[in-house]
VMD Tcl script that builds the backbone (N, CA, C; Angstrom):
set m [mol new atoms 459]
animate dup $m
set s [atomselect $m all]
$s set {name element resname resid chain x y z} {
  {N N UNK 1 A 24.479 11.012 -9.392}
  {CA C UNK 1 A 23.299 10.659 -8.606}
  {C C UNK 1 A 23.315 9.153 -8.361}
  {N N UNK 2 A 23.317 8.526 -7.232}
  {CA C UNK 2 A 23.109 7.323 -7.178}
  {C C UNK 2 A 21.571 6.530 -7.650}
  {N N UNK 3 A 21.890 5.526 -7.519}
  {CA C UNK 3 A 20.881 4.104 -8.608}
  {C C UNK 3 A 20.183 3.436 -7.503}
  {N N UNK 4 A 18.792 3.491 -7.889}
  {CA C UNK 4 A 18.022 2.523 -7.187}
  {C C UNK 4 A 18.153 1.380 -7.894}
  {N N UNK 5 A 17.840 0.316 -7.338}
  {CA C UNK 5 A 17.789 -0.788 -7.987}
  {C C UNK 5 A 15.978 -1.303 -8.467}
  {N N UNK 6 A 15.606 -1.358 -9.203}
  {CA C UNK 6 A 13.906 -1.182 -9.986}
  {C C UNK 6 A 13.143 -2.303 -8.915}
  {N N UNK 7 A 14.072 -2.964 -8.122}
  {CA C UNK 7 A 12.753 -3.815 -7.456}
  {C C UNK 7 A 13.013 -2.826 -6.001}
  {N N UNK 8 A 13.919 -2.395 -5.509}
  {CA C UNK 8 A 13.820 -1.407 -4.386}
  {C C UNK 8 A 12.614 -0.492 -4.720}
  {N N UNK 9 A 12.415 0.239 -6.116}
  {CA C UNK 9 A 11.491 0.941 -6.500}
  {C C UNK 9 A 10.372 0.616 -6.241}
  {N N UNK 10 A 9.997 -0.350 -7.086}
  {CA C UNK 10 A 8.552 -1.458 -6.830}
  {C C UNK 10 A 8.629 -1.775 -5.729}
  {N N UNK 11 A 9.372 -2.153 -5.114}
  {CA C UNK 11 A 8.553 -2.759 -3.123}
  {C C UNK 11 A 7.668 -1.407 -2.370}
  {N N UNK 12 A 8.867 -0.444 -2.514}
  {CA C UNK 12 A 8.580 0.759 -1.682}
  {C C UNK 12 A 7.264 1.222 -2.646}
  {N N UNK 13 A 7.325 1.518 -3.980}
  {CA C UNK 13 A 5.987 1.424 -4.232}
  {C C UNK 13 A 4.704 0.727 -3.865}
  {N N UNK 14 A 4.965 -0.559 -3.262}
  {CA C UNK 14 A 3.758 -1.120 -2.879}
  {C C UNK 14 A 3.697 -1.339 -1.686}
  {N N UNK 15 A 4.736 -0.262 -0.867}
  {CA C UNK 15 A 4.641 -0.863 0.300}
  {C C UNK 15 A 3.593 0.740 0.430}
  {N N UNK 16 A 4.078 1.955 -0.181}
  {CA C UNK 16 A 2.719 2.829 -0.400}
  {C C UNK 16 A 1.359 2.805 -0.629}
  {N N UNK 17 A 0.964 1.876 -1.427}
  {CA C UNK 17 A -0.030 1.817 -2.088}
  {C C UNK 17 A -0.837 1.162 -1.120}
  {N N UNK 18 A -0.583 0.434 -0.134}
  {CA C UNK 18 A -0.984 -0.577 0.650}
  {C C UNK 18 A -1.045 0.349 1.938}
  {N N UNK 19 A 0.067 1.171 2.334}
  {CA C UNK 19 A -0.357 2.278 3.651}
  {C C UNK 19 A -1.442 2.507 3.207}
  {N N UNK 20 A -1.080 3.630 1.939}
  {CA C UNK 20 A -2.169 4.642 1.488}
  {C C UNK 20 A -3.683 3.794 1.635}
  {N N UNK 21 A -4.102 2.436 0.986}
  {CA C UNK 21 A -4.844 2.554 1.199}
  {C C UNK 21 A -5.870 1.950 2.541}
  {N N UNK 22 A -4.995 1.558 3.524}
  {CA C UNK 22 A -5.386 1.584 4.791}
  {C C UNK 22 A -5.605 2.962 5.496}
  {N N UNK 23 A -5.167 3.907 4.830}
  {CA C UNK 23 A -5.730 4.945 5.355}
  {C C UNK 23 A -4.214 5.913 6.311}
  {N N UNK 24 A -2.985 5.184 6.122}
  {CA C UNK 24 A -2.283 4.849 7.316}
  {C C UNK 24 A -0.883 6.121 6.986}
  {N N UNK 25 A -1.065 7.021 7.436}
  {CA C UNK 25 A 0.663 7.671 7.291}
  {C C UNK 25 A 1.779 7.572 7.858}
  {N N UNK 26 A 2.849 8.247 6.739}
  {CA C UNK 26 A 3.884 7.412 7.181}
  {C C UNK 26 A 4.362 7.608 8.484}
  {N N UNK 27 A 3.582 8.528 8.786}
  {CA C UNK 27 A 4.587 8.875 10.144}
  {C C UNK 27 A 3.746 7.438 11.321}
  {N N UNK 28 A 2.527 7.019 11.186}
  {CA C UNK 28 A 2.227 6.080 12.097}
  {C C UNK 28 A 3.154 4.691 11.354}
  {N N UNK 29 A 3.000 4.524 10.221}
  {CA C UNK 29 A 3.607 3.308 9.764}
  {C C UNK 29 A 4.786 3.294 10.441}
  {N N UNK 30 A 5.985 4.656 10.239}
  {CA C UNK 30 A 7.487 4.563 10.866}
  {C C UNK 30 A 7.011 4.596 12.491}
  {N N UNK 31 A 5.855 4.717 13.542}
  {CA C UNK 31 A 5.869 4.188 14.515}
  {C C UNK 31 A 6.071 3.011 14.767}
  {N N UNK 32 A 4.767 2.204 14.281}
  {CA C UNK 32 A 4.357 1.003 14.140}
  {C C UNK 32 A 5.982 -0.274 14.046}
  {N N UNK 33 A 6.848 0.497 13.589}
  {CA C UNK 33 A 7.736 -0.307 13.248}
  {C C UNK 33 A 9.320 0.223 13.678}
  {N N UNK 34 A 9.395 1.184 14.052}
  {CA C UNK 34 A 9.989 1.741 15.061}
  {C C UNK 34 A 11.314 2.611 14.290}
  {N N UNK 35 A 10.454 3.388 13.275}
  {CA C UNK 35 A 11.282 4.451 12.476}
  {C C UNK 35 A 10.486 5.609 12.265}
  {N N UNK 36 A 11.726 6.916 11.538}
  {CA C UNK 36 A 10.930 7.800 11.500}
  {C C UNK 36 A 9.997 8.161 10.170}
  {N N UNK 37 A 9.328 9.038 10.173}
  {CA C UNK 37 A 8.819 9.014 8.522}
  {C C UNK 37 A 9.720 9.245 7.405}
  {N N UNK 38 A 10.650 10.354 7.551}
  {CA C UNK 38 A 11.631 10.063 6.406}
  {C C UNK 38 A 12.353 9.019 6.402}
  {N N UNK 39 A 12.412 7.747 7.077}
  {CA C UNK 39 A 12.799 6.636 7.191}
  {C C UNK 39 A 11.937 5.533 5.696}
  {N N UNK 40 A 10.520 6.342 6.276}
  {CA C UNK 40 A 9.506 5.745 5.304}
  {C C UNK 40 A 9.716 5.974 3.856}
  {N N UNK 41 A 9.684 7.107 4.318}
  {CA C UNK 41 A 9.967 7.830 2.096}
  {C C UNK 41 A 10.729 7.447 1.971}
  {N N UNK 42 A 11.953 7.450 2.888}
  {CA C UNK 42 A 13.163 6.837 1.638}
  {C C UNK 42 A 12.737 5.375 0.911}
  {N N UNK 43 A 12.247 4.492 1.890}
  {CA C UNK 43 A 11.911 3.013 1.631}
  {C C UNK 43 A 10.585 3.132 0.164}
  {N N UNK 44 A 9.738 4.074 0.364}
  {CA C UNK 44 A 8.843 3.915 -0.486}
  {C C UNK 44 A 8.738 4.850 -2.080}
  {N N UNK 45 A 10.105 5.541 -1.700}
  {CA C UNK 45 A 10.703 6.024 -2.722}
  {C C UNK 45 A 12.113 4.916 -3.457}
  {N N UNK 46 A 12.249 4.163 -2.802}
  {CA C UNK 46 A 13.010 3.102 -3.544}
  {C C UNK 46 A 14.833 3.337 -3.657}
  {N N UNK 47 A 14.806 4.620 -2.765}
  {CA C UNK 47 A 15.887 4.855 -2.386}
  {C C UNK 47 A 16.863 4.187 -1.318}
  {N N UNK 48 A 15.861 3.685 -0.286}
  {CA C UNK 48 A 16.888 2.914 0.722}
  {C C UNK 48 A 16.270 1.638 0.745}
  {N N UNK 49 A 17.394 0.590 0.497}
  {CA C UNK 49 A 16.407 -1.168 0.055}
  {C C UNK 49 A 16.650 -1.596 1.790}
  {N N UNK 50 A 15.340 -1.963 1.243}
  {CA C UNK 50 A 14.656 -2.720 2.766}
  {C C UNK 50 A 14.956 -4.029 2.922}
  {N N UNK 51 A 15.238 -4.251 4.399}
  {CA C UNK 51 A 16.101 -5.441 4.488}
  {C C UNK 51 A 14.681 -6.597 4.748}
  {N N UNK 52 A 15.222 -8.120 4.873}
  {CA C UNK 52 A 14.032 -8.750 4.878}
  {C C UNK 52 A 13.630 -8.818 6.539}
  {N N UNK 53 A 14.129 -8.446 7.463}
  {CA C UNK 53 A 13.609 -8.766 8.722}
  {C C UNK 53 A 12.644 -7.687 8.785}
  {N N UNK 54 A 13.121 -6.594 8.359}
  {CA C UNK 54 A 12.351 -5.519 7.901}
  {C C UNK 54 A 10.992 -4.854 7.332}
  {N N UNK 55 A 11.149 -5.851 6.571}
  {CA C UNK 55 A 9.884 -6.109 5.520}
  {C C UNK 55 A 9.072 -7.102 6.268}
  {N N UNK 56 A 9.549 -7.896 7.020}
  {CA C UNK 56 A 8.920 -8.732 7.568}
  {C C UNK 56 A 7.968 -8.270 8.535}
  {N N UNK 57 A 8.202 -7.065 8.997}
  {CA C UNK 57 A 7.722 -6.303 10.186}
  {C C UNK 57 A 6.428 -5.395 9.262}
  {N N UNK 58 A 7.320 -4.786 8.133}
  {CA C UNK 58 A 6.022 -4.143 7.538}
  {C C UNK 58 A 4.978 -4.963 7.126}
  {N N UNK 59 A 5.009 -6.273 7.180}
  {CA C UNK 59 A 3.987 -6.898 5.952}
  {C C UNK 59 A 3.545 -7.064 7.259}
  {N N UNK 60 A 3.708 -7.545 8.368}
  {CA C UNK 60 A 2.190 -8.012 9.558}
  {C C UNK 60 A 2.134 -6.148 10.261}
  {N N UNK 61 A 2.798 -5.078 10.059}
  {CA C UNK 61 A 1.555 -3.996 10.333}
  {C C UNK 61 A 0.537 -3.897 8.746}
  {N N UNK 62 A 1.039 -4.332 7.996}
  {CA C UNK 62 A 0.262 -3.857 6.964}
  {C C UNK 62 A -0.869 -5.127 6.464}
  {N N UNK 63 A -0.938 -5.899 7.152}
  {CA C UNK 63 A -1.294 -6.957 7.392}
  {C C UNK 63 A -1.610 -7.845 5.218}
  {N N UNK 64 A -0.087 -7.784 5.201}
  {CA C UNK 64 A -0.350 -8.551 3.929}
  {C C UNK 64 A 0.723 -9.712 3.981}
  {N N UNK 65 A 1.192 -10.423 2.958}
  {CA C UNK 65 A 1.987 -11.574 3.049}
  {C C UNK 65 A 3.499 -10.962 2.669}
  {N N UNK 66 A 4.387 -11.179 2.941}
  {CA C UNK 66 A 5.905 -10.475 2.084}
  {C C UNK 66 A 5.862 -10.483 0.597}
  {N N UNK 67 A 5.232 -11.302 -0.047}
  {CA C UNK 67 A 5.107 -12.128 -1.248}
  {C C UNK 67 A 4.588 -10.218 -1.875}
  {N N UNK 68 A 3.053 -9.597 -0.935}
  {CA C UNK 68 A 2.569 -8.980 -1.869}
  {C C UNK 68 A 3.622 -8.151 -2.161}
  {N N UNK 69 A 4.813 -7.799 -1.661}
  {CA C UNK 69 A 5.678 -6.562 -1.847}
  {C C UNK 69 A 5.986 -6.986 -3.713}
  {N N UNK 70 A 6.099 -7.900 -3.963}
  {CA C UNK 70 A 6.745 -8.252 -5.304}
  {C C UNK 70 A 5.694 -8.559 -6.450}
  {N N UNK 71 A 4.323 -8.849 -5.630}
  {CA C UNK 71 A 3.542 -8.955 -6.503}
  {C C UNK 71 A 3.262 -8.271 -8.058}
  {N N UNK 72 A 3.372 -8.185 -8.844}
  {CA C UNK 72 A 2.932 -7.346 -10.256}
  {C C UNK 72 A 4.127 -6.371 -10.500}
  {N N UNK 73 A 5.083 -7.217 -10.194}
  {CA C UNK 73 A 6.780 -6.718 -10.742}
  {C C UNK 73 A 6.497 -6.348 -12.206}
  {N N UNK 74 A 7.268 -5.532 -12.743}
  {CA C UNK 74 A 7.548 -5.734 -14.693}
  {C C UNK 74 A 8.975 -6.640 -14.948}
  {N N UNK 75 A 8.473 -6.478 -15.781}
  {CA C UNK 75 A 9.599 -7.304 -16.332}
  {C C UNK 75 A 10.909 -6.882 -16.095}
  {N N UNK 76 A 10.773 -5.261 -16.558}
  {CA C UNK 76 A 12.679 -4.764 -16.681}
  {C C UNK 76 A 13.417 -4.839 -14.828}
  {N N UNK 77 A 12.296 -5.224 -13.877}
  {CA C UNK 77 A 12.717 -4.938 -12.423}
  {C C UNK 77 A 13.258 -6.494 -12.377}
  {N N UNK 78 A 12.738 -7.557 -12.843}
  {CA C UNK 78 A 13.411 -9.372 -12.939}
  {C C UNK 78 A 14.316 -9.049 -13.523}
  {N N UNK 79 A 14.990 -8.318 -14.399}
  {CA C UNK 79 A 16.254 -8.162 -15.095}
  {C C UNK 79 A 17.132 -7.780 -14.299}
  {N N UNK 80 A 16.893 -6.841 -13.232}
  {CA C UNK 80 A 18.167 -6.396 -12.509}
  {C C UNK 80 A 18.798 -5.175 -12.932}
  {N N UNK 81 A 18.441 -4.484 -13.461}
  {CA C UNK 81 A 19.056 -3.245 -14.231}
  {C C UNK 81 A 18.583 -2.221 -13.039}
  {N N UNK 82 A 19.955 -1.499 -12.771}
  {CA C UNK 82 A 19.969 -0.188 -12.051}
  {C C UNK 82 A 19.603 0.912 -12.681}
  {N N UNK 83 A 18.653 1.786 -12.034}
  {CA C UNK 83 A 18.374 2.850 -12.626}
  {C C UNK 83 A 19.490 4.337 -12.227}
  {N N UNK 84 A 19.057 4.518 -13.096}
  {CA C UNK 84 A 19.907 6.048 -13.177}
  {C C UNK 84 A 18.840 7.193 -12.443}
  {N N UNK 85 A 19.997 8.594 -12.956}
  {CA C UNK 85 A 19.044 9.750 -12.270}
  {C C UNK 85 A 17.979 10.400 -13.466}
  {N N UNK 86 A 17.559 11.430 -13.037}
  {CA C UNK 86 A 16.462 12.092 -14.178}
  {C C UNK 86 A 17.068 12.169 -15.604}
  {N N UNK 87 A 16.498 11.961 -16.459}
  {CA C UNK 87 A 16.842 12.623 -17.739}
  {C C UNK 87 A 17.395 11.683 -18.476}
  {N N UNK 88 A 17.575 9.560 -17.785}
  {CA C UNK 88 A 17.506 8.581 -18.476}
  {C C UNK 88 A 15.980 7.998 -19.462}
  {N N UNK 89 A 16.706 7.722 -20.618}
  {CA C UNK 89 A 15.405 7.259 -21.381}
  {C C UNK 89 A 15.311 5.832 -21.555}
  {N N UNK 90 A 14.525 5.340 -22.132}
  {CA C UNK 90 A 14.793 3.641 -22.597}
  {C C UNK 90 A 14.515 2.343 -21.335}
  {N N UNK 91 A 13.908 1.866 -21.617}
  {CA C UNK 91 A 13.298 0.263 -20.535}
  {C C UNK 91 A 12.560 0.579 -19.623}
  {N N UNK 92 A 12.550 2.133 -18.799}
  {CA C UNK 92 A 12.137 2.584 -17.549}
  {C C UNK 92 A 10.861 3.488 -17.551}
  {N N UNK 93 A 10.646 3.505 -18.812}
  {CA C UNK 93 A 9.400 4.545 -19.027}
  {C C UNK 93 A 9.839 6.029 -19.006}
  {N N UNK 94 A 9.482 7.329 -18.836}
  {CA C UNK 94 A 10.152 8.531 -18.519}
  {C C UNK 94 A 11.318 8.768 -17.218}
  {N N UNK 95 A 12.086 9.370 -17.320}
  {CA C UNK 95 A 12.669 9.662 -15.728}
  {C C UNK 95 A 11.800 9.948 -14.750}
  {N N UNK 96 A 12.348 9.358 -13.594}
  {CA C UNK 96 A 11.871 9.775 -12.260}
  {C C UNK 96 A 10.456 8.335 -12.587}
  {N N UNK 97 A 10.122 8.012 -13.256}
  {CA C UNK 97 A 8.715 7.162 -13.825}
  {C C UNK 97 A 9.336 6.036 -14.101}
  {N N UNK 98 A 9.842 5.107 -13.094}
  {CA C UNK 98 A 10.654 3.305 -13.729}
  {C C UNK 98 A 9.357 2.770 -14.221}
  {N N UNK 99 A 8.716 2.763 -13.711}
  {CA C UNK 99 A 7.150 1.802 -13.936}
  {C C UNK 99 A 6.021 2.789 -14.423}
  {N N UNK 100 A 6.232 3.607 -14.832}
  {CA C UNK 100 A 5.170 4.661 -15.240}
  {C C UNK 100 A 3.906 4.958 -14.275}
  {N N UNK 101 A 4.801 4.791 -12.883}
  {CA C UNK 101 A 3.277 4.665 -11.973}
  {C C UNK 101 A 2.245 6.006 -12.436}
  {N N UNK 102 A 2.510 6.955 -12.323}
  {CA C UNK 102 A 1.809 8.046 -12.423}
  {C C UNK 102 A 0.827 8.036 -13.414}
  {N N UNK 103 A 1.018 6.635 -14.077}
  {CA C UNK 103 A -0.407 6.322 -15.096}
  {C C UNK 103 A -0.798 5.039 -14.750}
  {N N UNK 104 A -0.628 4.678 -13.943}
  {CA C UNK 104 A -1.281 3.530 -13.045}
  {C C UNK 104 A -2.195 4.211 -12.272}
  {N N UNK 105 A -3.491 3.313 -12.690}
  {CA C UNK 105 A -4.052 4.118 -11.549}
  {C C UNK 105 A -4.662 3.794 -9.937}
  {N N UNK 106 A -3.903 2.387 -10.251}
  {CA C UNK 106 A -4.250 1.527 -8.691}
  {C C UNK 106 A -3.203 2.442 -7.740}
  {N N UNK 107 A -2.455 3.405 -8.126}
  {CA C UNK 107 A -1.403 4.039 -7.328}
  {C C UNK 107 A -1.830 5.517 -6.746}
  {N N UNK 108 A -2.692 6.173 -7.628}
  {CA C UNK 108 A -3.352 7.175 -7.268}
  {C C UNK 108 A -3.873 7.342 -6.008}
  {N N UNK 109 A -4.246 8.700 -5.735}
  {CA C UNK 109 A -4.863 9.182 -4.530}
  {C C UNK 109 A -6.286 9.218 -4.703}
  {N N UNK 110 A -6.559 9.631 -5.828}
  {CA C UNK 110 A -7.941 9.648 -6.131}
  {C C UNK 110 A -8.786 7.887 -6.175}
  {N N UNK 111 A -7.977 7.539 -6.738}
  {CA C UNK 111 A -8.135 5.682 -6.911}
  {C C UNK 111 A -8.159 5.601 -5.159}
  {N N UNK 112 A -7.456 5.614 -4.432}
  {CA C UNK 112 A -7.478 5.338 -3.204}
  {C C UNK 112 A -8.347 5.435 -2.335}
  {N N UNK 113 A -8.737 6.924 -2.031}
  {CA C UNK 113 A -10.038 7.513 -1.525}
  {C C UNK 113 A -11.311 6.944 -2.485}
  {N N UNK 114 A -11.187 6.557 -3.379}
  {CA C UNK 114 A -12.217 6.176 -3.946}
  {C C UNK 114 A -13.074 4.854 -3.594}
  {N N UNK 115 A -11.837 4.099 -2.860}
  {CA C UNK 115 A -11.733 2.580 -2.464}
  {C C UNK 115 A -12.068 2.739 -1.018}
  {N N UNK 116 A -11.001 3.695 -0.527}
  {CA C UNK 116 A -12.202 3.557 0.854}
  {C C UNK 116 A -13.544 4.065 1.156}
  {N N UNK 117 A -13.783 5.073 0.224}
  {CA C UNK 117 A -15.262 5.717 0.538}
  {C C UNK 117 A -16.288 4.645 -0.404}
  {N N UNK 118 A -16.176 3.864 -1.138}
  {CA C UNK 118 A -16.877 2.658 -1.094}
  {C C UNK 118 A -16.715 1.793 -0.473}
  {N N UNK 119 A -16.055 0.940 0.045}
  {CA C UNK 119 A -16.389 0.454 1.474}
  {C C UNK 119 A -16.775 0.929 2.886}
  {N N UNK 120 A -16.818 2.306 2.711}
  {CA C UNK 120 A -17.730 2.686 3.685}
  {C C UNK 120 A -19.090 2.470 3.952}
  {N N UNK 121 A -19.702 2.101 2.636}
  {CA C UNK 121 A -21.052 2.035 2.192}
  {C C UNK 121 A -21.469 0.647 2.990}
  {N N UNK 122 A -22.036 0.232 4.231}
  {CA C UNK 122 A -22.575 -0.700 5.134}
  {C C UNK 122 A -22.958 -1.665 4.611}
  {N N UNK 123 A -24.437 -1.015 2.896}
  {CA C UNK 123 A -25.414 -1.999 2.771}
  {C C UNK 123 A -24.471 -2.737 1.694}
  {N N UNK 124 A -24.259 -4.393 1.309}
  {CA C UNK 124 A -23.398 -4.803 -0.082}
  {C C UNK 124 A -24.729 -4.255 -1.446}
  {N N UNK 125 A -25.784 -4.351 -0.675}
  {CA C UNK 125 A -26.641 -3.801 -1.927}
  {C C UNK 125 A -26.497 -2.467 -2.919}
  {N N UNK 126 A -26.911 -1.668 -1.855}
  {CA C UNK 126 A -26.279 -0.186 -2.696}
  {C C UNK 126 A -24.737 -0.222 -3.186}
  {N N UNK 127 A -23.845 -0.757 -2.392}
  {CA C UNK 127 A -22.424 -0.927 -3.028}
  {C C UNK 127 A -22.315 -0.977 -4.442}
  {N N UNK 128 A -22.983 -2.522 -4.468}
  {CA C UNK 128 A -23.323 -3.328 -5.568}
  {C C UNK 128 A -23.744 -2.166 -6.754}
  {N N UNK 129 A -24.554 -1.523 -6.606}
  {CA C UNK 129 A -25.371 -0.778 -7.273}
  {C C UNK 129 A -24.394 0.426 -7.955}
  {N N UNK 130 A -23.641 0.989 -6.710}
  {CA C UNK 130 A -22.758 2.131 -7.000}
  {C C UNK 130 A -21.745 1.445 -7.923}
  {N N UNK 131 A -21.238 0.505 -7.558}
  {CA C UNK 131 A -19.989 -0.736 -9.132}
  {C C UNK 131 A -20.731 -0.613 -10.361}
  {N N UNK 132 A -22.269 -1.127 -9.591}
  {CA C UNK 132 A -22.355 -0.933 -11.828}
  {C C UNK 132 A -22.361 0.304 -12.118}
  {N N UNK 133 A -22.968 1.173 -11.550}
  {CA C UNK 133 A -22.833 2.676 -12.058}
  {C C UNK 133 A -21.824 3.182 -12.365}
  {N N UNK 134 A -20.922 2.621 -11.627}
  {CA C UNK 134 A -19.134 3.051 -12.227}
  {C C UNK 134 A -18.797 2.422 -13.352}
  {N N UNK 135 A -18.926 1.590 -13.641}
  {CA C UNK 135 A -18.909 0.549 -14.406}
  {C C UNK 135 A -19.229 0.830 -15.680}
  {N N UNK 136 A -21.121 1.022 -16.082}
  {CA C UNK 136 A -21.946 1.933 -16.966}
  {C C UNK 136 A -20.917 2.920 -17.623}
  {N N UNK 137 A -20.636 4.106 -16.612}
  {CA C UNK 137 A -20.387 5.445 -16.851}
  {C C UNK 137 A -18.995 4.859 -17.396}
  {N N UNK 138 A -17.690 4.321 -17.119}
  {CA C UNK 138 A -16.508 4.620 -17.594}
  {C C UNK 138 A -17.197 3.652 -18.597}
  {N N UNK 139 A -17.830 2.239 -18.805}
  {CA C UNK 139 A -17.750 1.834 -20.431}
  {C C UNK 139 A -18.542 3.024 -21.439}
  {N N UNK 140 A -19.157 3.563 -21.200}
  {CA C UNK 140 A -19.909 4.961 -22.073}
  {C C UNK 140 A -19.238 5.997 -22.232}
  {N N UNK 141 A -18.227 6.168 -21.459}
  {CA C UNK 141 A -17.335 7.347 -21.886}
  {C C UNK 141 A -16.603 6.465 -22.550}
  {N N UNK 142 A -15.960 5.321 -21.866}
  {CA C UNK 142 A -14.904 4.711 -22.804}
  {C C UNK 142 A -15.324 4.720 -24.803}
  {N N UNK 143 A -16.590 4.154 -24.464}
  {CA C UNK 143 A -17.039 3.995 -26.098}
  {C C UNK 143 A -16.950 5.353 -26.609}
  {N N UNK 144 A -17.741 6.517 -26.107}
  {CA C UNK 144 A -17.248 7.398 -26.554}
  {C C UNK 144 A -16.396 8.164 -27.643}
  {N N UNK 145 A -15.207 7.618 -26.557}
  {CA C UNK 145 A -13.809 8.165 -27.043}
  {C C UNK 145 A -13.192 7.052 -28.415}
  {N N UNK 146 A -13.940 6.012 -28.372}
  {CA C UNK 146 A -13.581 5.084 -29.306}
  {C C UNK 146 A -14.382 5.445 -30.741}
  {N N UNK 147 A -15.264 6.213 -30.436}
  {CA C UNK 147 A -16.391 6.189 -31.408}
  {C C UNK 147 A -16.056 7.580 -31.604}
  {N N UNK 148 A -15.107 8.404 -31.299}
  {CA C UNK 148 A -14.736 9.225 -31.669}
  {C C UNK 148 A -15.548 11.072 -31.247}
  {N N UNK 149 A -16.539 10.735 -30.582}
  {CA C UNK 149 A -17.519 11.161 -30.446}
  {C C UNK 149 A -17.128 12.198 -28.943}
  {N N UNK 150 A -16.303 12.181 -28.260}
  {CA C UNK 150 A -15.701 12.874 -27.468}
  {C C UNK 150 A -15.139 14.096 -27.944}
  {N N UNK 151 A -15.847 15.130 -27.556}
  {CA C UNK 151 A -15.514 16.491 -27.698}
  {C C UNK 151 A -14.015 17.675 -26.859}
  {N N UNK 152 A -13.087 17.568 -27.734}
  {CA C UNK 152 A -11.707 18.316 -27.286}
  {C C UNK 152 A -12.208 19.033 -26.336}
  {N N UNK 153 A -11.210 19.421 -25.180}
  {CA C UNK 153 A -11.602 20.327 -24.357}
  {C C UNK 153 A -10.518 21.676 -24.384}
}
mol reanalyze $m
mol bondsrecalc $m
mol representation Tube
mol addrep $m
């Protein structure tokens, strides 16, 4: 199986996270820039490394700086170490998981939709209001679970 290289991983990861949460699929993104959508997955699956003229194009449709593609790297991706296929252990978190996104939760779908259907909200007041309530509720469950007091399901 061929090797991504862990920052090919991470770009195309954030070059997702940043469609996703504009709202934007890949198939308009691979318009926007004059590819097709499996053009996209490969890039945001970390399979095909994106060149910089390239990237250059995605960061003004996606209207961020090139910089954010690298932003909140880990460490083992500054090292340079190629990843392997499924069923490697050690530096990368689980297979198929270099960065353990799938427990990140700025990467989620649910995290996502969550972000735009609060900024949908017009007034900053009620916004405001709906943050602390989020806020409240996960530190009270959080304590909860610290206090041991969370019931198995």
């Amino acid at each position: 199986m061929s090797r991504s290289h862990p920052v090919d991983v991470h770009v195309g990861a954030r070059m997702r996270q940043r469609r996703s949460l504009l709202g934007m699929s890949q198939t308009n993104l691979g318009t926007a820039v004059g590819l097709t959508f499996q053009q996209i997955q490969k890039y945001e699956r970390g399979s095909n490394r994106i060149g910089s003229s390239r990237l250059f194009e995605f960061s003004k449709v996606l209207d961020v700086p090139v910089s954010y593609f690298f932003d909140e790297m880990p460490s083992n991706a500054l090292a340079g170490r190629p990843m392997s296929g499924r069923g490697r252990k050690g530096g990368f978190g689980e297979a198929s998981t270099p960065f353990e996104q799938e427990k990140d939760p700025l990467v989620k779908r649910e995290t996502l939709e969550l972000v735009r259907a609060y900024y949908k909200i017009r007034e900053a007041r009620v916004r405001r209001r709906v943050f602390e309530m989020v806020k409240a509720v996960g530190a009270a469950s959080h304590a909860e679970i610290l206090g041991g007091t969370k019931k198995k399901r």
